[in-house]
N, C-alpha and C positions, 0 to 999 in steps of 0.2 A: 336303233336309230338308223337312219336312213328312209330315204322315200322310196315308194313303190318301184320296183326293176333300177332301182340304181347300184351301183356297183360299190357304197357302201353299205347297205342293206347285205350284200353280198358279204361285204365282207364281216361285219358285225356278226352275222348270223353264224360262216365257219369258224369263229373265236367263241359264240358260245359253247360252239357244238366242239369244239377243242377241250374247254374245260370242263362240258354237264354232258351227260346221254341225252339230253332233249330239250327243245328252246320252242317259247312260244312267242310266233312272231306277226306283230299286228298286220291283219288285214290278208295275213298268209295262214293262220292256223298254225298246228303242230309239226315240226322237226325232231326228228330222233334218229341218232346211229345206235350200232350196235354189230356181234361178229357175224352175227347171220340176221337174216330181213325177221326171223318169228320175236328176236332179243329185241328190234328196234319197236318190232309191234305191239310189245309189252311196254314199252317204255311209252308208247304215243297212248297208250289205251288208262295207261296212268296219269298221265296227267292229264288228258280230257276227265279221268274218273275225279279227282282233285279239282279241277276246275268245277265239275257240277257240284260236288259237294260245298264249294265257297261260294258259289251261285246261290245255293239254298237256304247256308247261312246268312246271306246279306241280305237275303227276302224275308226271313224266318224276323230276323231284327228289326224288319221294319214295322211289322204285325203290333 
């Protein structure tokens, strides 16, 4: 929640990332921490992998 560059966007977003390794945030894409950049990289490459896979599903059902 929060609109584009506002400082509760801001804030929403370090509260996810306080409780999950990675937040997807509209119109922003993927966030992820992690103790080194390769951990956070895994994390962002997982849920873009997850998000195609639910993309696929939702087309696959409409067939």
């Amino acid at each position: 929640k929060g609109g584009i560059g506002t400082p509760q966007l801001a804030k929403n977003t370090a509260r996810a990332l306080a409780e999950h390794k990675g937040a997807i945030i509209y119109s922003h894409g993927t966030f992820a921490t992690g103790k080194i950049l390769e951990e956070a990289y895994v994390v962002t490459t997982q849920i873009e992998h997850s998000c195609a896979i639910k993309y696929r599903y939702d087309m696959a059902r409409k067939l």
